[in-house]
N, C-alpha and C positions, 0 to 999 in steps of 0.2 A: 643286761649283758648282751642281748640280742643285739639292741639299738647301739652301742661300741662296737659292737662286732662286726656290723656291716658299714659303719663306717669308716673304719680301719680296715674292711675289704676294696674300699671305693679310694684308690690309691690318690697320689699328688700325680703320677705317669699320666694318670687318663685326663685327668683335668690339664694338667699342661699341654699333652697331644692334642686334644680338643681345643686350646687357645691356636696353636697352632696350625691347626687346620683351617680354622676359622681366618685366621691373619692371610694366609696364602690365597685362601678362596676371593679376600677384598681384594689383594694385590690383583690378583688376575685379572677380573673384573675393571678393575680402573687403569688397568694398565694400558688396553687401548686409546682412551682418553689421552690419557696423560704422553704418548707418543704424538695426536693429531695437536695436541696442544704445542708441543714442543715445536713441530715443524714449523708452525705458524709464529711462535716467540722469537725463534730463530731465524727466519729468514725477514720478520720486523726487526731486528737488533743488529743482521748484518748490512743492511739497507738503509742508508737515511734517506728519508723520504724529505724535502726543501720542493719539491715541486712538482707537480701531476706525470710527466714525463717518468718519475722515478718508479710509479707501477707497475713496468714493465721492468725494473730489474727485482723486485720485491715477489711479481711472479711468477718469474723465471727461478730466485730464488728453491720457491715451495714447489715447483711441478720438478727442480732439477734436484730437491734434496735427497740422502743418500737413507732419510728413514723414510721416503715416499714410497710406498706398498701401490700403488693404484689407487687412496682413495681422495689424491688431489688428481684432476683432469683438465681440460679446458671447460668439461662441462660443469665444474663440480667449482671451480676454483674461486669464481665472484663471489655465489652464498658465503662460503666458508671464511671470507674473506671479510665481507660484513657480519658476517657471525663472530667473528673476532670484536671487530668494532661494536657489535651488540653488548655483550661481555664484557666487554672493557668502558662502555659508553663512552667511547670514543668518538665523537659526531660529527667535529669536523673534520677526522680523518675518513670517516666513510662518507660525508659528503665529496669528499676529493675523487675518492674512488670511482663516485657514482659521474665526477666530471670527466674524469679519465675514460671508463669507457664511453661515453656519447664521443669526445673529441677522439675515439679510435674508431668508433662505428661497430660496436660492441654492445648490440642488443641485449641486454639484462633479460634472463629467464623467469618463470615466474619465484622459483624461490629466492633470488635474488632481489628482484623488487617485494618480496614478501620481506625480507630482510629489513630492507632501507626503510619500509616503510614504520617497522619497529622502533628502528632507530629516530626516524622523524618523534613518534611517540613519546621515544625516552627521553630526548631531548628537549621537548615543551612540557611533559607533563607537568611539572612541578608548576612552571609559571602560569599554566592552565587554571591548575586545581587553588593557585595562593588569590586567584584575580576571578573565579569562576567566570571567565572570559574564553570563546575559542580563541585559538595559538594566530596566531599575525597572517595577515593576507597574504601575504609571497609562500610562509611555509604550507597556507593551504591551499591555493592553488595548486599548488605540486601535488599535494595528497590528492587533489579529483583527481589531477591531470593521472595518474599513474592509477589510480583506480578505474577511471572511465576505458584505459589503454587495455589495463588487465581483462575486463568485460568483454573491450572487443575481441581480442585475442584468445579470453577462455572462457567461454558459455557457461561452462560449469568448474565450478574452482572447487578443490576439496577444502576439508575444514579447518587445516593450516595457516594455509591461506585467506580465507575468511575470516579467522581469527587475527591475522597481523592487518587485514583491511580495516578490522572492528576496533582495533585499538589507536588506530591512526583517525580513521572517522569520527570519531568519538571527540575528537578535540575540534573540532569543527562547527560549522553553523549549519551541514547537515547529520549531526550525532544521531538525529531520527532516524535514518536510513539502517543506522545500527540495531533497532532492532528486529529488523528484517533480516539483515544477515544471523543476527540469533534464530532465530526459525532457519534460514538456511542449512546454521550450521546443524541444526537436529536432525536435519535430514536423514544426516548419517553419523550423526555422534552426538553425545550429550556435551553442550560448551564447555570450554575450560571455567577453570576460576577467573582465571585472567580475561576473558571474553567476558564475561558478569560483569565482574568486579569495575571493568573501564565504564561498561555501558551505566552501571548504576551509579560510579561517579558523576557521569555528563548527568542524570536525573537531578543528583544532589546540587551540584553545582548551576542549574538549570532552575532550583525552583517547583521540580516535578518530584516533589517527596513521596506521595503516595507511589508513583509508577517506581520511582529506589526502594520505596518497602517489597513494592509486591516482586520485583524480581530478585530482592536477597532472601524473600522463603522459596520462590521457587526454585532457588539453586541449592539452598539446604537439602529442599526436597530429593535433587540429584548429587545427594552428596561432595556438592563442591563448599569450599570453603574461603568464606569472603576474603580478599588479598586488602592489603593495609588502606590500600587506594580508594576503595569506596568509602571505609570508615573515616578519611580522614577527610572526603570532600563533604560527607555530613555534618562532623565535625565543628568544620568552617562556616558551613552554612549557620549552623547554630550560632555560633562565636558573632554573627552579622545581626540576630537579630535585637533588637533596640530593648526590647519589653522585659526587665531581669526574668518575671514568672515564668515566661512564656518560654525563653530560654532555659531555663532550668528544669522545665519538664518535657523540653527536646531530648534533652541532656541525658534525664533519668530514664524516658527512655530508648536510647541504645545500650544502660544499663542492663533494662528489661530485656532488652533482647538476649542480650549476652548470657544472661541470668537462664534465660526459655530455653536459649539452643546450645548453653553448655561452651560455650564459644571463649576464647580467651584472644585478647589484641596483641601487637608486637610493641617492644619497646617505643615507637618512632608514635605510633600511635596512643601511648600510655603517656607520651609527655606533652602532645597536644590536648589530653583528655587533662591532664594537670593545670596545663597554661588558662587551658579556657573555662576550668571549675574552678582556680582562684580569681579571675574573673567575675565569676558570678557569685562567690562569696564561701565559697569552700576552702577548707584548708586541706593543699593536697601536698601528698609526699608518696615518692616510691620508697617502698620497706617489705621487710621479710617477716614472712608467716610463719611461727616454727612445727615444726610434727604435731606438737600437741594445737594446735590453732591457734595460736597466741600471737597479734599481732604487733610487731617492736614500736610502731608511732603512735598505735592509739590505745594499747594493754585493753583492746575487746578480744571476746574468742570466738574465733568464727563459727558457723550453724553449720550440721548436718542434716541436708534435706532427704531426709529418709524417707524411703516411697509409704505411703498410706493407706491401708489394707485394698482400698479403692483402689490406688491406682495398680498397686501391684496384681488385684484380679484383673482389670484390664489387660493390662501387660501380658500376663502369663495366656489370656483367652485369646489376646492377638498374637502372638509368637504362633500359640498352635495351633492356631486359623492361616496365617499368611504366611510363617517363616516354616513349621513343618509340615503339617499337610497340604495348603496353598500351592508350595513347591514340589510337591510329588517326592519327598524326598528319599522317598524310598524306592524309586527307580530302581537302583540297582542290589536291592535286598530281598529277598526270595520270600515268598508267601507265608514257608513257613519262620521265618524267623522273624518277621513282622508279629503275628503270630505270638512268636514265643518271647516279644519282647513286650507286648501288650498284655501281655499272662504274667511276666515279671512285673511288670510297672503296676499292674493293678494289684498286685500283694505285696509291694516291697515296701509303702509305709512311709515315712519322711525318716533322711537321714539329716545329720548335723555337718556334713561335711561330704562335697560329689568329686570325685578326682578325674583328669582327663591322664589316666594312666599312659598313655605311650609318650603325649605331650610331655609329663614329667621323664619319661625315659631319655628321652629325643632331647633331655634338655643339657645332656652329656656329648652331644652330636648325634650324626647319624651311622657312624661306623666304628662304633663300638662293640664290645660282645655283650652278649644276652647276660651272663653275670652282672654288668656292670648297670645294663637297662633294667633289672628284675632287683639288683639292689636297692637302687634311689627307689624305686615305686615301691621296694618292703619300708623302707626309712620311713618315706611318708605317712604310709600307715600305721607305723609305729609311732612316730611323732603325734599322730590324732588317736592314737588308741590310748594311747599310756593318759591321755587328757580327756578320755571316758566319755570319744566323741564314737555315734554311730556313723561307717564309713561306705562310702559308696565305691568303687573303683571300674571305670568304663575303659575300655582297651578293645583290641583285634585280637581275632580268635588263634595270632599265630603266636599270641603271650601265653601259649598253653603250654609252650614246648620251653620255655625257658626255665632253666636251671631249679630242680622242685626246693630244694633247700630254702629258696627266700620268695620264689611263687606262692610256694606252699604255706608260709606263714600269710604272705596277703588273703591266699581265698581263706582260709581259718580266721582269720579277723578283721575280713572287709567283707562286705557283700559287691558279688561283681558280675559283669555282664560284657563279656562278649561276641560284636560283631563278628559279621565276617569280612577277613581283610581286603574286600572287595566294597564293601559295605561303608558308608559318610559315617561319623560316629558322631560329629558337633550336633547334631539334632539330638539325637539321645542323650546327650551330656546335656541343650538345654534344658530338654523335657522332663530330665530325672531330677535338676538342679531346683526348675521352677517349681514343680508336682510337690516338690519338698516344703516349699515355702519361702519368705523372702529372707528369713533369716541364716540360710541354705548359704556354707561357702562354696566357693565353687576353684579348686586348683585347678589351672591352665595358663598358658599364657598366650593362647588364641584370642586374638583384640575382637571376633566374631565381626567381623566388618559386614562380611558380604551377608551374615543374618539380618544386621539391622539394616541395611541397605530392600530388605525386602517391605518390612513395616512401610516402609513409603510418609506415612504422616510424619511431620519434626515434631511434635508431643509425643508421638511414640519412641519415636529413636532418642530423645531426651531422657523419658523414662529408662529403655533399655539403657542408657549410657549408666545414669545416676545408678540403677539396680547392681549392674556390673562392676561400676569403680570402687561401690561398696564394699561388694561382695565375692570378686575374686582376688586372689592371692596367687602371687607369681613365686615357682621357687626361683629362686637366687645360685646359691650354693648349695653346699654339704661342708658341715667343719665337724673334723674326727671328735672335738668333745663336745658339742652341743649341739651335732644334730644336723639336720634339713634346716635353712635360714630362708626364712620367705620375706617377701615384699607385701606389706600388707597395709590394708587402704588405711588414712587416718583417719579420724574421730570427728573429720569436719568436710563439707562436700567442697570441693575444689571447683569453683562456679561464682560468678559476681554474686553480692549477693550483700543486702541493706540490713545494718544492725544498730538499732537506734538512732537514724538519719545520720549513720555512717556508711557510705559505699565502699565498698573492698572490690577492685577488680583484676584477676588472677591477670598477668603480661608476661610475653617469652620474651627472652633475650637471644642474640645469637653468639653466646658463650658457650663453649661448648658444653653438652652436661650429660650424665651417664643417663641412661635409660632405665636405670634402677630405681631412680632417684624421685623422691617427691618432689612436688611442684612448690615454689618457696618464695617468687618471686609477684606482688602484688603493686597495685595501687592503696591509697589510702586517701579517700575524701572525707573528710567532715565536715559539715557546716558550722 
């Protein structure tokens, strides 16, 4: 009766209000965009452009339009201009551009020539990476010329800039020099993906494999994530080489890799991994993997690589070496509840299920009433009681005041702990989660990024990923006759991964797809 009860208190009103607030909050949010965007469509659509002269009505257009707030200027106006052209990879309309201001005497600023020189980039890339050749002599001449310019002009370039110098160097006959601008850019920031990813292309495409392995771990290491462009100059390299063997255990491993670092490729790259594996004697097909693991092309069912007592003592010894104590993370939590939550933990014993209670509240929005937050967190417990799980429930100590009708029921049939609202709670949630064991779910829908971001090793944050995806469960909704509906991990690790010299490797698409949703989308090689 209880579990009806409160879900027939947890209305259709608040979940629609809460759609709607959430739709509002994107609108706004993109709405500045979608204005700079506009000015710029618009004063391209009223303007034909037939010849360099026409710049100047194009923009005249954008600094005269009537949504222009101030953030078109003269000083502003060139980037923006080729930033269009970026976007659009328009190239040789922002070469025009670039001919336009020289014949006005229209020094280019440095974000401007950061611009152009992306666009140089975008424009050869492809026929760089098909021919692993640098781009043609006249386009790189331009690249020194406008980088040696840059140098003289700015001794120190921030890492913007560096960044659009590194992706344009990169297709050159000096791509070495790039990875000096990588130390550069550390100076003062950890490089993008896109700054990796070019440089470990030129490697691949160059011949210097070893030096592309070692700087795609060390970007793992900083949480960057390889862009299609390096994979796919390795790819090709592979696809070049004469010896089937030798090829085919290039092949497997980027597999490997994929497999270690949890990593999944994008379409574009899933179809050169197809072309160049039935090449070497595979039979490859894109297909879909169902919930249950079952794949459509080849009826195998995929593996679940469930952590092994080993690694999960590791894991759990390094989390609370580096991600809780390491971090001091208790800065801002008072001696004595350090204290008294160390006096908890050491008698509380393993639960079968650890809740990050406010996150379940908070999963209504944020401007709800405490009814509505202290419902869904009774639900939840209810849902794991009635199934004779022992329950944990971690919150802030201002969950003490909400509504005792359905509080009341949680602390009577959860064991709970909490902070105070001044206090990080994600430590305690993993400490209570892991101390459990690995077989410990863990409700949240905190992705814990910036925990595993601390681990530093890619075996470690591999482990944390695998331990997680297992074992947390996200709620979804609430439906009046069946309860709390969670998202909960399937029966198989979502990770490349070899099943009787069959490869399966997990590829995105960019169709659009809910955030709910399992991952479904695979390769299929067999030999």
């Amino acid at each position: 009766m209880f579990f009806r009860k409160i879900c027939c208190d947890f209305t259709q009103n608040n979940v629609i209000k809460t759609r709607n607030i959430r739709f509002y909050r994107n609108l706004a949010s993109n709405l500045k965009d979608n204005v700079n965007r506009d000015v710029i469509l618009q004063a391209f659509e009223s303007v034909q452009i037939n010849s360099v002269k026409d710049w100047t009505n194009v923009r005249k257009a954008i600094l005269e339009h009537e949504l222009n707030r101030g953030q078109y200027s003269n000083n502003t106006i060139d980037a923006m201009i080729l930033g269009h052209c970026v976007k659009t990879r328009q190239f040789d309309l922002g070469a025009s551009y670039i001919t336009f201001l020289n014949q006005e005497k229209i020094k280019p600023n440095l974000a401007t020539v950061g611009k152009y020189l992306r666009l140089i980039y975008l424009k050869n890339q492809d026929s760089c990476l098909e021919s692993g050749k640098p781009c043609k002599v006249s386009e790189e001449k331009l690249i020194f010329k406008h980088y040696e310019d840059l140098r003289k002009d700015y001794p120190v370039l921030d890492s913007i800039s560096l960044e659009n110098i590194t992706c344009a160097l990169s297709l050159t006959t000096r791509w070495r020099q790039c990875l000096d601008l990588l130390k550069e850019i550390k100076v003062s920031v950890v490089p993008s993906s896109t700054a990796y990813s070019t440089v470990i292309a030129s490697c691949f495409s160059r011949n210097e494999e070893s030096l592309g392995w070692e700087l795609l771990r060390e970007m793992l290491e900083y949480e960057r994530v390889p862009q299609s462009v390096a994979y796919l100059a390795y790819i090709k390299s592979v696809a070049k080489i004469r010896k089937k063997t030798e090829a085919l255990e290039k092949l497997e491993q980027l597999f490997l890799f994929l497999q270690e670092n949890n990593l999944k490729c994008d379409e574009d790259v899933g179809a050169y991994i197809c072309q160049t594996a039935r090449k070497l004697g595979y039979r490859s097909d894109f297909t879909i993997v169902t919930h249950r693991g079952l794949c459509r092309s080849c009826s195998r069912t995929l593996n679940n690589f469930d952590l092994t007592d080993e690694d999960f003592n590791e894991l759990r010894t390094k989390v609370f070496e580096k991600v809780i104590v390491g971090r001091d993370v208790f800065v801002k939590t008072s001696p004595e509840e350090l204290e008294r939550f160390k006096n908890f933990a050491a008698s509380m014993g393993q639960f079968d299920v650890v809740l990050d209670g406010l996150n379940i509240a908070y999963s209504a929005g944020t401007k709800q009433q405490p009814f509505v937050y202290s419902s869904l967190v009774a639900l939840v417990v209810s849902h794991f009681v009635q199934k004779r799980k022992k329950v944990l429930v971690l919150g802030r100590a201002h969950m003490n005041r909400w509504p005792k009708k359905n509080w009341g029921y949680v602390t009577q049939n959860a064991s709970v702990f909490l902070a105070q609202d001044i206090s990080q709670d994600d430590p305690y949630l993993l400490y209570c989660a892991l101390n459990s064991g690995k077989d410990t779910v863990i409700v949240t829908r905190d992705l814990m990024r910036s925990h595993k971001f601390l681990l530093r090793d890619p075996r470690l944050k591999m482990l944390f990923d695998r331990w997680l995806s297992q074992r947390q469960w996200h709620l979804l909704r609430v439906d009046e006759r069946k309860g709390p509906i969670f998202r909960i991990p399937p029966p198989f690790s979502i990770v490349a991964q070899c099943n009787d010299g069959t490869w399966h490797i997990p590829y995105e698409t960019d169709a659009p797809k809910d955030k709910n949703e399992f991952h479904s989308t695979w390769l299929c090689l067999k030999k």
